[in-house]
Biopython code that builds the backbone (N, CA, C, O; Angstrom):
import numpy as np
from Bio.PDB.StructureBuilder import StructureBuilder

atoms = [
    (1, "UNK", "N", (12.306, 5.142, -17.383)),
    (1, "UNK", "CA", (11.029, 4.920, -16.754)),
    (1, "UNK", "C", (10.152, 6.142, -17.013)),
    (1, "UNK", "O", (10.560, 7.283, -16.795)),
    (2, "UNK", "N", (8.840, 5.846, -17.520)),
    (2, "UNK", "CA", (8.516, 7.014, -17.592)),
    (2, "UNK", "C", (7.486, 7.654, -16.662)),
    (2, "UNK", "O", (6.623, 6.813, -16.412)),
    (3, "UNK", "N", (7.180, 9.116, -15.898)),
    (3, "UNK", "CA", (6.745, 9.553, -15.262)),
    (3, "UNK", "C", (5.482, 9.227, -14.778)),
    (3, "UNK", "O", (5.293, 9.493, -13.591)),
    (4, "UNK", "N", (4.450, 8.648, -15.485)),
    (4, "UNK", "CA", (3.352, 8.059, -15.257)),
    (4, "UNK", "C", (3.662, 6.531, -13.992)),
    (4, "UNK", "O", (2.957, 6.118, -13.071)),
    (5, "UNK", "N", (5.058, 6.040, -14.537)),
    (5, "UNK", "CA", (5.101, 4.659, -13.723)),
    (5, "UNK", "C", (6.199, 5.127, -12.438)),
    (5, "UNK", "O", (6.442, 4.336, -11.527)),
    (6, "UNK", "N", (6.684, 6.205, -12.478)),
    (6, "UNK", "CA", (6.965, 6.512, -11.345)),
    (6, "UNK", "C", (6.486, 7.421, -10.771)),
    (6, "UNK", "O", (7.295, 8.027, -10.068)),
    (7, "UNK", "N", (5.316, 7.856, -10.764)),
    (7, "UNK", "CA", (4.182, 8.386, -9.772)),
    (7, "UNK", "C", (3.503, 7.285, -9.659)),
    (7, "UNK", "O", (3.851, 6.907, -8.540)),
    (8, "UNK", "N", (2.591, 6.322, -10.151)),
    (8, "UNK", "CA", (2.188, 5.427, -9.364)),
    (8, "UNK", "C", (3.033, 4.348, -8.439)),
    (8, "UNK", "O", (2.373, 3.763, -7.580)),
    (9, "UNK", "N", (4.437, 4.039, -8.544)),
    (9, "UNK", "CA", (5.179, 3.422, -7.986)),
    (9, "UNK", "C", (5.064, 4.227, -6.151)),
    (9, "UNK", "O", (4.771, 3.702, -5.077)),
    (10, "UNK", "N", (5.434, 5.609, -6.493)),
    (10, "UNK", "CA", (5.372, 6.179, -5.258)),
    (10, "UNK", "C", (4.053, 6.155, -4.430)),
    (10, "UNK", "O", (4.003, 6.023, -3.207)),
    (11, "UNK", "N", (3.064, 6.292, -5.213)),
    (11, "UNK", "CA", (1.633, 6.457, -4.547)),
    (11, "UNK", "C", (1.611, 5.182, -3.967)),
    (11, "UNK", "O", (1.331, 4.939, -2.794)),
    (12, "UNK", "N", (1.910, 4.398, -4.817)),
    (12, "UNK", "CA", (1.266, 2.742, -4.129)),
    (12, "UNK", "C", (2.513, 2.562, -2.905)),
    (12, "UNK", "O", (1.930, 1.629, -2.353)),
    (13, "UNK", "N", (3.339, 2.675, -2.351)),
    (13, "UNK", "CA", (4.017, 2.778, -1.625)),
    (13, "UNK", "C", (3.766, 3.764, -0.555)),
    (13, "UNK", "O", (4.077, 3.484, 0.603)),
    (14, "UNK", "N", (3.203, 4.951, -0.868)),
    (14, "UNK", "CA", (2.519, 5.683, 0.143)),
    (14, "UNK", "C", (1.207, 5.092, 0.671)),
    (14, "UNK", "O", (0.875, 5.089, 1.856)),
    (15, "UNK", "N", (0.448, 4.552, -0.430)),
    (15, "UNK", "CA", (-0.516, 4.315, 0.090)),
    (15, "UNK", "C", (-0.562, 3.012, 1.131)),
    (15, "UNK", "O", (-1.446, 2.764, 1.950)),
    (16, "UNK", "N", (0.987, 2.043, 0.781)),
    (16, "UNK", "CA", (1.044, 0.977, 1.482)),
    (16, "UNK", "C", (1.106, 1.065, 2.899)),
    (16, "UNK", "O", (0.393, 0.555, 3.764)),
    (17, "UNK", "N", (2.072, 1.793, 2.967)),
    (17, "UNK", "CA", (2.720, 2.633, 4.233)),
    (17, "UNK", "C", (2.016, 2.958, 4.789)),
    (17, "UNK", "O", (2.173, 2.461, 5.904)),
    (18, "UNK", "N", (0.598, 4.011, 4.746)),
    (18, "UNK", "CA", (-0.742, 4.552, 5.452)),
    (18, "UNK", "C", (-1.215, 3.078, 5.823)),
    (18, "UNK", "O", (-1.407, 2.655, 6.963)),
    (19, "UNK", "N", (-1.380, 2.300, 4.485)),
    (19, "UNK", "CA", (-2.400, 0.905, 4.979)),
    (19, "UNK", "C", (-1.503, 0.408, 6.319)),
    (19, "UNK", "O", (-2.220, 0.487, 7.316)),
    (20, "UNK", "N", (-0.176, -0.071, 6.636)),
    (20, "UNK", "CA", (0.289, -0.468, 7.337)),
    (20, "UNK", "C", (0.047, 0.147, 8.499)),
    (20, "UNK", "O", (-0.291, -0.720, 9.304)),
    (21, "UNK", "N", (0.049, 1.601, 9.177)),
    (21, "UNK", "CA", (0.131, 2.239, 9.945)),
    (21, "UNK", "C", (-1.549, 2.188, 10.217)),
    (21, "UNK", "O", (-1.613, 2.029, 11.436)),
    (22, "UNK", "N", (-2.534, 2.227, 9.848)),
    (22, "UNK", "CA", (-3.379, 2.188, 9.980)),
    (22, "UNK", "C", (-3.928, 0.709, 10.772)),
    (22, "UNK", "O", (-4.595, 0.727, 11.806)),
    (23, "UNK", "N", (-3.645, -0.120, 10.300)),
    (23, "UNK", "CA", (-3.414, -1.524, 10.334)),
    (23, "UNK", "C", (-3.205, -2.205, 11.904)),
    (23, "UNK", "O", (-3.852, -2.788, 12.773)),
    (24, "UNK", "N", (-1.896, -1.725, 11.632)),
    (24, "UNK", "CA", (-0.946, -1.637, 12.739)),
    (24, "UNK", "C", (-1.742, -1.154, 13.791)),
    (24, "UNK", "O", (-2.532, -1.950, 14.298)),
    (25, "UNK", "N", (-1.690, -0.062, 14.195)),
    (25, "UNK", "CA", (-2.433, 0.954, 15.087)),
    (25, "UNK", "C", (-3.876, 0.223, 15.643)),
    (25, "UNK", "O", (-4.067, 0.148, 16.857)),
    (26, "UNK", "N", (-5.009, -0.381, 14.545)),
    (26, "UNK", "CA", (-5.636, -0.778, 14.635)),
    (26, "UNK", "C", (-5.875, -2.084, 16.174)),
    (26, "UNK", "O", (-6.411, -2.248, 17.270)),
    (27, "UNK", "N", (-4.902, -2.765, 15.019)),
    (27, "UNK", "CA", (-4.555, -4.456, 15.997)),
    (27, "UNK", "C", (-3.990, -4.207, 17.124)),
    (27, "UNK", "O", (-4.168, -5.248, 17.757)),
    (28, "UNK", "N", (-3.216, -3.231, 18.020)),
    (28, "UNK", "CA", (-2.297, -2.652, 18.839)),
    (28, "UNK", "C", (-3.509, -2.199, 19.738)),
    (28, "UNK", "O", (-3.729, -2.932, 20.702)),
    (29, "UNK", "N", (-4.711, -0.599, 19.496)),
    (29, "UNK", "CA", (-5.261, -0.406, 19.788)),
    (29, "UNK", "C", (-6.499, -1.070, 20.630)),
    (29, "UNK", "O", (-6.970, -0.830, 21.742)),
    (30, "UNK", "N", (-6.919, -2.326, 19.257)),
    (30, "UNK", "CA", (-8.239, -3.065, 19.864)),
    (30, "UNK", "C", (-7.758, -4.561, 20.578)),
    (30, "UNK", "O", (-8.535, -5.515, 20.626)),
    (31, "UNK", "N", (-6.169, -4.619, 21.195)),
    (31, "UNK", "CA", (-5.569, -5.942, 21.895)),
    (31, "UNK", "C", (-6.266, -6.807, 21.059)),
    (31, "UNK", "O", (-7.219, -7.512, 21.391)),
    (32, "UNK", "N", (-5.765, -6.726, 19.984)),
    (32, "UNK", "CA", (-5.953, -7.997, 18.898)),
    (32, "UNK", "C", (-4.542, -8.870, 19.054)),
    (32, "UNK", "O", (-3.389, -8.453, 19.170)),
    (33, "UNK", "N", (-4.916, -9.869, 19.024)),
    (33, "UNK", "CA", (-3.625, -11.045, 18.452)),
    (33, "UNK", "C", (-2.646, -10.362, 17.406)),
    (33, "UNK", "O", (-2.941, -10.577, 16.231)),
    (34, "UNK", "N", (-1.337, -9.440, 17.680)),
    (34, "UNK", "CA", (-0.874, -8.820, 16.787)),
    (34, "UNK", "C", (0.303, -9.597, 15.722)),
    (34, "UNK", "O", (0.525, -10.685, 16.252)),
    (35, "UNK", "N", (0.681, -9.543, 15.145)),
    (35, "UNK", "CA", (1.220, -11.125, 14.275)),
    (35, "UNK", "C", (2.276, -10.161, 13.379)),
    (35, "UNK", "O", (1.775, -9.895, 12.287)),
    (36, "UNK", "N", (3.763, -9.507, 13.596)),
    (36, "UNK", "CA", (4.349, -8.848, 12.726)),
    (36, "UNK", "C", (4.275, -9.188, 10.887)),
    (36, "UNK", "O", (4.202, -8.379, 9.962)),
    (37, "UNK", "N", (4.328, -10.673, 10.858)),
    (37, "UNK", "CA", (4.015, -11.167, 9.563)),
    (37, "UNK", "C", (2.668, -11.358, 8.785)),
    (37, "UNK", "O", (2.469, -11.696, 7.618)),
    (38, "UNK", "N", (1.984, -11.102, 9.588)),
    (38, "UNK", "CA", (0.459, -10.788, 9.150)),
    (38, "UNK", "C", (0.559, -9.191, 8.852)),
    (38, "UNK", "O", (-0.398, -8.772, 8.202)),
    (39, "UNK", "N", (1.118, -8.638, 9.054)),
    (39, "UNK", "CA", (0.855, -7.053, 9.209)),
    (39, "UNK", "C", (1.704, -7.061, 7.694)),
    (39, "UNK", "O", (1.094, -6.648, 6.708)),
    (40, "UNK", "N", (2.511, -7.336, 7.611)),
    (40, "UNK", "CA", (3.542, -7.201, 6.321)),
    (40, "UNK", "C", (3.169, -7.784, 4.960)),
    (40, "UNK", "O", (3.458, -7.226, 3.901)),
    (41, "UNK", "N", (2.609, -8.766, 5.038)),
    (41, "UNK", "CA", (2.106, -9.280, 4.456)),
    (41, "UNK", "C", (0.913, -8.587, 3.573)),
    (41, "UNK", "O", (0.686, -8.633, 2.364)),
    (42, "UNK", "N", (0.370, -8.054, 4.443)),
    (42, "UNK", "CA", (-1.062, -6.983, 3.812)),
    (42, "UNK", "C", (-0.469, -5.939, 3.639)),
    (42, "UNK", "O", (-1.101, -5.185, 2.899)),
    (43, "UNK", "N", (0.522, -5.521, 4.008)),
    (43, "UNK", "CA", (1.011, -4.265, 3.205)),
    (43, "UNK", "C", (1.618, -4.500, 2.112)),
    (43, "UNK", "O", (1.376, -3.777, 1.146)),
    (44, "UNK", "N", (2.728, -5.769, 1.985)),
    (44, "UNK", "CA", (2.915, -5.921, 0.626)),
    (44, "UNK", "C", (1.726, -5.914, -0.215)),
    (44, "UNK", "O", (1.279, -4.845, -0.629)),
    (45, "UNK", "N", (1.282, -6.821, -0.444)),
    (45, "UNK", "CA", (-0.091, -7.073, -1.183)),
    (45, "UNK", "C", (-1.452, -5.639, -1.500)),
    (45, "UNK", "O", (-2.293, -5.424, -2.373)),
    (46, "UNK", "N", (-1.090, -5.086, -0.474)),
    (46, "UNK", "CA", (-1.833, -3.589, -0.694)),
    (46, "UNK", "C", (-0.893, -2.719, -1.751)),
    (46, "UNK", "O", (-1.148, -2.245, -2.858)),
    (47, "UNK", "N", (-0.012, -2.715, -1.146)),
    (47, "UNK", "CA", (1.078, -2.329, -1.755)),
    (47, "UNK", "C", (1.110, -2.545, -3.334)),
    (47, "UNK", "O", (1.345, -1.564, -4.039)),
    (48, "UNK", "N", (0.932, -3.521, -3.792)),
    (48, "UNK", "CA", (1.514, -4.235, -5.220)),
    (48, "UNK", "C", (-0.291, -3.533, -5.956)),
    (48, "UNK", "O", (-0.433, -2.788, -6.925)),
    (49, "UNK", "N", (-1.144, -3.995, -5.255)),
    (49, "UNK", "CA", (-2.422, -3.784, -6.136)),
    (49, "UNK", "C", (-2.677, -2.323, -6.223)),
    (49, "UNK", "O", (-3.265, -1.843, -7.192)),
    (50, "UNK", "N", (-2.330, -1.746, -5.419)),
    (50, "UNK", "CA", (-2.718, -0.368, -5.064)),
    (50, "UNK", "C", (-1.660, 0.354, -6.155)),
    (50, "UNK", "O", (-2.030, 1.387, -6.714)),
    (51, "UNK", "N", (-0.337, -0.212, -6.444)),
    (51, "UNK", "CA", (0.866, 0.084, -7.453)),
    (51, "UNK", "C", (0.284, -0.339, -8.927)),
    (51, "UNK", "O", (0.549, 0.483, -9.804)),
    (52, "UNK", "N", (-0.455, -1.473, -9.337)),
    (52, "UNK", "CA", (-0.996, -1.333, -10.311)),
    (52, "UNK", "C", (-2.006, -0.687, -10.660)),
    (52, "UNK", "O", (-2.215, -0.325, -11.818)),
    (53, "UNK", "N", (-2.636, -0.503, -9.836)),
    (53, "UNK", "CA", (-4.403, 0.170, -10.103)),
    (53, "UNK", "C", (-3.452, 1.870, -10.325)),
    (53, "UNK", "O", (-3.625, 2.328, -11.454)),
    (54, "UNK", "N", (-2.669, 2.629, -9.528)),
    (54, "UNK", "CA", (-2.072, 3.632, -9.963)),
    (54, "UNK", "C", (-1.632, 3.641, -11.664)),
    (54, "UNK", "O", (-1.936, 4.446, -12.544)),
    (55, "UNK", "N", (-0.944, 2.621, -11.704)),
    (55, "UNK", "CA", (-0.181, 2.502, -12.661)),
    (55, "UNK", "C", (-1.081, 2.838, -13.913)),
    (55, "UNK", "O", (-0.740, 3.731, -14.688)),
    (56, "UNK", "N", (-2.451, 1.974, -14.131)),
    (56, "UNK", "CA", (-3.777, 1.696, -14.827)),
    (56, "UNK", "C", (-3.863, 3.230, -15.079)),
    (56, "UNK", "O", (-3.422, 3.911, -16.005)),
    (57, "UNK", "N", (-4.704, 3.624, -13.752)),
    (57, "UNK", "CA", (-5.203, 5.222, -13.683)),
    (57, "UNK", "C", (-4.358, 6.166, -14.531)),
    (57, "UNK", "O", (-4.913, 6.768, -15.450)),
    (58, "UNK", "N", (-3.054, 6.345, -14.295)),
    (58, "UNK", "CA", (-2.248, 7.317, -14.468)),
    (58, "UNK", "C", (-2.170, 7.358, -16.184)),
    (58, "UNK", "O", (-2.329, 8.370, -16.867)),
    (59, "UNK", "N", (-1.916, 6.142, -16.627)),
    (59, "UNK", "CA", (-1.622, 5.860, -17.733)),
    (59, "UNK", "C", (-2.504, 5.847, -18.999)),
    (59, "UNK", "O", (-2.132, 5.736, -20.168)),
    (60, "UNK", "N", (-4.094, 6.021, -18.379)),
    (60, "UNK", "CA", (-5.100, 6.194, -18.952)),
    (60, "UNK", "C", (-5.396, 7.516, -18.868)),
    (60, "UNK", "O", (-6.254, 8.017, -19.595)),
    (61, "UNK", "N", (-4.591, 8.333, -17.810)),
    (61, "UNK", "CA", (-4.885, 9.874, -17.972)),
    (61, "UNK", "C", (-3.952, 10.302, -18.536)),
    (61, "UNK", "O", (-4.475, 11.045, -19.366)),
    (62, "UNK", "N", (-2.635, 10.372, -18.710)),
    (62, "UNK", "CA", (-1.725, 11.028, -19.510)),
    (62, "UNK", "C", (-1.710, 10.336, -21.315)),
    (62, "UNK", "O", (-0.950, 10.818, -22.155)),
]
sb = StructureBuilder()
sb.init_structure("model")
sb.init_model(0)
sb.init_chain("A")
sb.init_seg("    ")
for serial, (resi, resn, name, xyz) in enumerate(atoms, 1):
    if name == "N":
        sb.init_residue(resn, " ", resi, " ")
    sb.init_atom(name, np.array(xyz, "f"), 0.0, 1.0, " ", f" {name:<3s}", serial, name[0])
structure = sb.get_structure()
């Protein structure tokens, strides 16, 4: 694997993780209808786009 695709692998996973916690916190905070599978759901999906758009970036800079 080469270093470019495992720094964006990690970023997009960090960045998922923030989105979740953020998220999370959010719906918890403002007594929103909180839905564990709604929450996961957007982190996968943040997760995956946020892992390619890294992937893009990185790979166009090295």
């Amino acid at each position: 694997m080469k270093l470019y695709t495992k720094k964006a692998l990690k970023s997009g996973i960090f960045a998922g993780i923030g989105f979740g916690i953020v998220t999370g916190s959010l719906n918890y905070f403002d007594k929103n209808n909180f839905e564990l599978w709604k929450v996961i759901f957007k982190v996968v999906f943040f997760t995956l786009l946020m892992g390619i758009y890294f992937n893009y970036s990185f790979k166009k800079e090295s």
